[in-house]
Structure formats: C-alpha cells, structure tokens
C-alpha positions as semicolon CSV with decimal commas, in nm:
position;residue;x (nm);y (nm);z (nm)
1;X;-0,802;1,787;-2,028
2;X;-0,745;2,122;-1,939
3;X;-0,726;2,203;-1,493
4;X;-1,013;2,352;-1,405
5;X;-1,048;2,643;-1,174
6;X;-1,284;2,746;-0,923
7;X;-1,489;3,022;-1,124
8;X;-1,469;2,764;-1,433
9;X;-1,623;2,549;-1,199
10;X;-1,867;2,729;-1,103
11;X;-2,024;2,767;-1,431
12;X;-2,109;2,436;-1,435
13;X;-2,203;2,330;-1,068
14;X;-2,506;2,546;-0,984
15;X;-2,602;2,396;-0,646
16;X;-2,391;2,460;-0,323
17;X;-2,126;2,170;-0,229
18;X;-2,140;2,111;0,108
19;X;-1,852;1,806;0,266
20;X;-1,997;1,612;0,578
21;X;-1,721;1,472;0,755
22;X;-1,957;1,126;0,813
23;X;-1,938;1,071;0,438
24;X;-1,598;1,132;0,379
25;X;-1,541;0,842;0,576
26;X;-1,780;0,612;0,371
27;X;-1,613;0,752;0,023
28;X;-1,240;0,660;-0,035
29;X;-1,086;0,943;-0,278
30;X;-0,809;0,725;-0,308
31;X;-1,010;0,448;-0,502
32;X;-1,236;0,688;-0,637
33;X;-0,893;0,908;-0,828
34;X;-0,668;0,596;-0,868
35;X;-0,444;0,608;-1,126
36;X;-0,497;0,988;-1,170
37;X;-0,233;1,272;-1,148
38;X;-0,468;1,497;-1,003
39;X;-0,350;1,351;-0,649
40;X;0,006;1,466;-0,520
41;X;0,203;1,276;-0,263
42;X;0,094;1,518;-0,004
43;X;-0,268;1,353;-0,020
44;X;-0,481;1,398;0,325
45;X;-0,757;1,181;0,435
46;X;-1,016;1,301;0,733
47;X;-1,064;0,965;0,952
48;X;-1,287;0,904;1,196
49;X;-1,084;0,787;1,539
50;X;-1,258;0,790;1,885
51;X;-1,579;1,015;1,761
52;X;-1,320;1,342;1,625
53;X;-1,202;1,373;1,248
54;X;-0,834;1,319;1,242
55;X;-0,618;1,361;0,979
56;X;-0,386;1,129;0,794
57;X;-0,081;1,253;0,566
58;X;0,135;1,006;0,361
59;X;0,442;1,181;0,561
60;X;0,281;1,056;0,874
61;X;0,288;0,715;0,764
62;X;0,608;0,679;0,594
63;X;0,803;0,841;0,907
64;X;0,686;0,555;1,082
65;X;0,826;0,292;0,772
66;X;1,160;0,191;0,642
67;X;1,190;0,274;0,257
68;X;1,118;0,602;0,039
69;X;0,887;0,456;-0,170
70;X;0,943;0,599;-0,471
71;X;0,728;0,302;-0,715
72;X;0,461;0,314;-0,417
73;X;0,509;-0,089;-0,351
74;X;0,400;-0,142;0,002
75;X;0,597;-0,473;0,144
76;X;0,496;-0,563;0,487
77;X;0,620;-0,838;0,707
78;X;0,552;-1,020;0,998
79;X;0,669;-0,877;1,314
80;X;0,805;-0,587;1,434
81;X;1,167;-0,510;1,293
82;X;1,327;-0,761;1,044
83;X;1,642;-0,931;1,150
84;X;1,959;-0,829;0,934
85;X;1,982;-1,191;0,782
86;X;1,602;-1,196;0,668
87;X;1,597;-0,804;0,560
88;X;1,955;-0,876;0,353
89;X;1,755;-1,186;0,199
90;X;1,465;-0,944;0,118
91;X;1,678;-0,675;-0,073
92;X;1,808;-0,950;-0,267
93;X;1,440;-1,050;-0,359
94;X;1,356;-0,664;-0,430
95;X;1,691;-0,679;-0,640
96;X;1,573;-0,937;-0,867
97;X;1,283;-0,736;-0,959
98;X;1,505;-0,419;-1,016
99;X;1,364;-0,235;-0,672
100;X;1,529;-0,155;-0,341
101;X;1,478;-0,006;-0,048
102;X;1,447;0,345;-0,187
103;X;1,157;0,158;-0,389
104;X;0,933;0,072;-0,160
105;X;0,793;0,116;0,205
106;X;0,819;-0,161;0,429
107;X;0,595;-0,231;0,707
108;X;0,595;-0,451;1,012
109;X;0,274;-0,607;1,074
110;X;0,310;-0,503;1,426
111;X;0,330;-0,117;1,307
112;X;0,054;-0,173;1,070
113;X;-0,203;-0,261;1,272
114;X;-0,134;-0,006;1,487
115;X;-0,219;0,253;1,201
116;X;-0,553;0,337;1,109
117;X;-0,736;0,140;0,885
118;X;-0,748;0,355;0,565
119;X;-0,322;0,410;0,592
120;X;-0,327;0,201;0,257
121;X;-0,603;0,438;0,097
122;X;-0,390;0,699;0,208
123;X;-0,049;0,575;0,065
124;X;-0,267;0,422;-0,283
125;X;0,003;0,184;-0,377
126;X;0,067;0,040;-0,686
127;X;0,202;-0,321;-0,556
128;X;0,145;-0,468;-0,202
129;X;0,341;-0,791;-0,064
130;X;0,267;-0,969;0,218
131;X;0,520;-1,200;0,381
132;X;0,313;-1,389;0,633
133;X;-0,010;-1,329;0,860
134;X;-0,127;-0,999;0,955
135;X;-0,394;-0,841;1,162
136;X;-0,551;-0,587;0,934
137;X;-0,862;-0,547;0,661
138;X;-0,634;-0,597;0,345
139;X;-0,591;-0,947;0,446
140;X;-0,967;-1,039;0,369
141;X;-0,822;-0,960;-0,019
142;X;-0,606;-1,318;-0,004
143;X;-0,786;-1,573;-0,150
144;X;-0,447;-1,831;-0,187
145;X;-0,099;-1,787;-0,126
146;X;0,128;-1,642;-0,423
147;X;-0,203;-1,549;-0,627
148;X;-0,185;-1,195;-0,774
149;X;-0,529;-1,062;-0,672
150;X;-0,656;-0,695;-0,764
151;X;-0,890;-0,524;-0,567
152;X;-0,783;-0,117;-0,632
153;X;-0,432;-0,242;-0,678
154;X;-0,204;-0,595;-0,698
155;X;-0,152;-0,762;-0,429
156;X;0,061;-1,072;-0,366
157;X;0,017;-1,279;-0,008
158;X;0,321;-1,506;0,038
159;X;0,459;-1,738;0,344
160;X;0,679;-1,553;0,627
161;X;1,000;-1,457;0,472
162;X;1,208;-1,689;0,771
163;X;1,002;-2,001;0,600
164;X;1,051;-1,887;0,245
165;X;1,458;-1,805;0,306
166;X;1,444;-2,176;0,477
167;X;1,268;-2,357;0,189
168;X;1,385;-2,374;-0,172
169;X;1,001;-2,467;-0,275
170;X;0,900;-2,129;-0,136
171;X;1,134;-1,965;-0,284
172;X;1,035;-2,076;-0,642
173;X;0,659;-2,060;-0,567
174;X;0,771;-1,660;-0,467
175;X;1,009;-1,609;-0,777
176;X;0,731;-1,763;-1,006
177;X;0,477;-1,506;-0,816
178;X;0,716;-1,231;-0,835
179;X;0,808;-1,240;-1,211
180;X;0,439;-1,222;-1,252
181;X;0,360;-0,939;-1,074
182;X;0,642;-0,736;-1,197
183;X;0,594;-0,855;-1,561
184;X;0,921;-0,996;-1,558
185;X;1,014;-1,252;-1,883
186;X;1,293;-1,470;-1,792
C-alpha cells in the first residue's frame, strides 16, 4: 500500500480529528500497529503520571537496560544487577538460541517496576522471558511456568535463573521451552 500523505488524507477524512490526552491512555498504538512498519524505533507514548502527560521514548528505556536489542526480545530477571556467574550462564542460554546481548534488552525486575507501566507497549517486543517473580502487570499473562503464552506477543515465565543454573531439571524444562519459542528443531 502506497504512504499516504496529509492532503491524500484529507480527501477521505471529512470530519476534524481531535487527540484527547485521556484516551490516548486507554488506546495502546503499540497493540493497535503491531507487527506493522509504519512504527520506527523512535516510537513515543503520552502517559499519564501524577495527573500531567509525560512522555515515554524507547531511548529512555533502553538507557536504563543492558543489551541493544536489536530482535526486540525483552529478558528480565529477578533483582537488580545479575551476578557475573548467573549473567555468563545466561549468554550461554541466549547462545543456544543464536542471540546475545546485542539481541536483546535485559531488565532487572527491580528497574522494571520502577518504569511506567506501558514501558513494554512502548518497546513492543517480539519475545519476553521472565526468569523468576516480578512486580509488574505482564505477570498476570503467566498462566504456568515454561508455557509459551501470547497476549500481543510470546512470552515465556521460567524459575529464577540461580535455581535453573542449580538444577539440571530446570534446565531441560527451559531448553524444551526455549527451542519452542525460538522454533528451534534439534
């Protein structure tokens, strides 16, 4: 389909448009355009913190993330920082599916729920995997541990990565999980 301009536009909206910062708040353009190339990576989202419109850019999140996240998977983790052992065991996970840290932006739960709620509208991820409990609104999605569930996107819910590096039944329940999610045949 051809991009549309504003006076091409116009010959086919007749009525005035007028944006109400209330219901931008009630209408996520991030669900609404997923999966569309019409939004860049420079997407902005008006939220509504402490009674003024504020706005959220993806750059504002990922300066406060580890990861370029380049296939837009979100991984987020229990905690604040990851310890070197359990962050080495992690890139080895990401490895097996053929990602790394240039791949994806990883979160600590503690930074998370410090961020507004709509941060994962904002970023509209392809993948998201949690290792362990979090404080936030995507956790209502988990229904079971390593079940792929797909509300506007996949999402995988898996034990704390200290248990899973600790516990070879984990770490086949994850693998299994992970091969899924990534559509990998082995």
């Amino acid at each position: 389909m051809d991009e549309l301009n504003l006076s091409s536009l116009s010959l086919f909206l007749t009525e005035e448009m007028v944006i109400i910062p209330e219901e931008l708040q009630k209408i996520s353009l991030s669900q609404k355009f997923k999966n569309n190339d019409a939004l860049i990576p420079h997407q902005k989202e008006l939220v509504q913190e402490n009674g003024n419109v504020a706005e959220i850019q993806i750059e504002d999140i990922l300066a406060q993330v580890k990861g370029q996240f380049q296939k837009g998977i979100v991984v987020i983790h229990e905690g604040h920082e990851l310890e070197s052992s359990l962050q080495e065991f992690l890139l080895k996970i990401l490895g097996a599916v053929n990602c790394s840290l240039k791949d994806i932006a990883l979160i600590g739960a503690d930074n998370i729920e410090n961020m507004p709620e709509s941060c994962i509208d904002v970023l509209n991820p392809n993948k998201i995997i949690v290792f362990g409990l979090i404080h936030h609104p995507i956790f209502e999605h988990k229904k079971s541990k390593y079940i792929i569930t797909q509300p506007s996107f996949e999402i995988l819910f898996a034990d704390d990565l200290k248990d899973i590096s600790e516990n070879v039944a984990l770490k086949k329940q994850l693998w299994t999980s992970l091969q899924s999610l990534f559509q990998i045949n082995k």
